[in-house]
C-alpha positions in Angstrom: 25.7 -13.6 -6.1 26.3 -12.1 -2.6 22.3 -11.2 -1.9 21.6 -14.7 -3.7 23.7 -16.4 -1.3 22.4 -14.6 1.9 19.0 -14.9 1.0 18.9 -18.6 0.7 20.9 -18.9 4.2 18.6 -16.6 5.6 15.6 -18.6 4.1 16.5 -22.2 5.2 18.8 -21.1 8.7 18.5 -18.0 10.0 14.8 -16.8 9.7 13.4 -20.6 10.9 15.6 -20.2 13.8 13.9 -16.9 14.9 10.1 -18.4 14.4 11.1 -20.9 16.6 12.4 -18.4 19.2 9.3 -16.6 18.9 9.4 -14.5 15.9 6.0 -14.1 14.6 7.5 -13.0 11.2 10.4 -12.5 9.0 10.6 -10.8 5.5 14.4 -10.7 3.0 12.8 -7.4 1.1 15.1 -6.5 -1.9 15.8 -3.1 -2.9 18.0 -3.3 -5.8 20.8 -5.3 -7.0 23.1 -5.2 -4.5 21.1 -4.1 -1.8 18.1 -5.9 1.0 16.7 -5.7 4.1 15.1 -8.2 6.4 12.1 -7.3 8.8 11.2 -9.7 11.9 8.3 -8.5 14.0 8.0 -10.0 17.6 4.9 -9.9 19.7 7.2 -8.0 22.5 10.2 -6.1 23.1 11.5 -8.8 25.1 10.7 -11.8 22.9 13.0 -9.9 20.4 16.1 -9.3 22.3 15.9 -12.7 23.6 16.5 -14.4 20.3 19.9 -12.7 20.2 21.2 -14.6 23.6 23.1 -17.4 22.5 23.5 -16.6 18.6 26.4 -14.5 19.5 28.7 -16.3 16.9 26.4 -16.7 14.8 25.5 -12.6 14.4 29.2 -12.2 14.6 30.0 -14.3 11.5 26.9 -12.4 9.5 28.2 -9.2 10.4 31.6 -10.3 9.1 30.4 -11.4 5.6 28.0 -8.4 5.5 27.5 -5.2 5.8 24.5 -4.3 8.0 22.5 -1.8 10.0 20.0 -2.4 12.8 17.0 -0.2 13.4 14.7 -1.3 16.3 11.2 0.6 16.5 7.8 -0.9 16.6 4.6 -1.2 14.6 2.2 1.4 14.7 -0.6 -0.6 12.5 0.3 -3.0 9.8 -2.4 -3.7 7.0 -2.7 -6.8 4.1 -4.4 -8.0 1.9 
């Protein structure tokens, strides 16, 4: 219920909020039942730690209700069909 719950906040709040900072993506990728990750590609390094100025309280509170790891790296290709 947890993931459920995250997801949709994630869907309708979070992830809308960093496309209009400048995300040019953002992915809620489940692994199992308990368990997800979210991806959000930026054109730049800078675009990306921009989006966290200001949302201070807002990462806070996420990282209160839920337990998270962040990995920073960039794309070396990306392919889709």
């Amino acid at each position: 219920m947890q993931k459920e719950m995250l997801g949709a906040y994630l869907q309708t709040v979070w992830f809308p909020e960093l496309i209009k900072l400048g995300a040019l993506s953002c992915r809620y990728v489940s692994l199992d039942d308990t368990k997800a990750m979210m991806i959000n590609m930026f054109p730049d390094e800078d675009i990306g730690e921009s989006v966290q100025v200001g949302r201070e309280e807002q990462r806070k509170e996420l990282r209160e209700q839920h337990k998270y790891t962040v990995f920073k790296g960039y794309s070396e290709f990306y392919l889709e069909k």
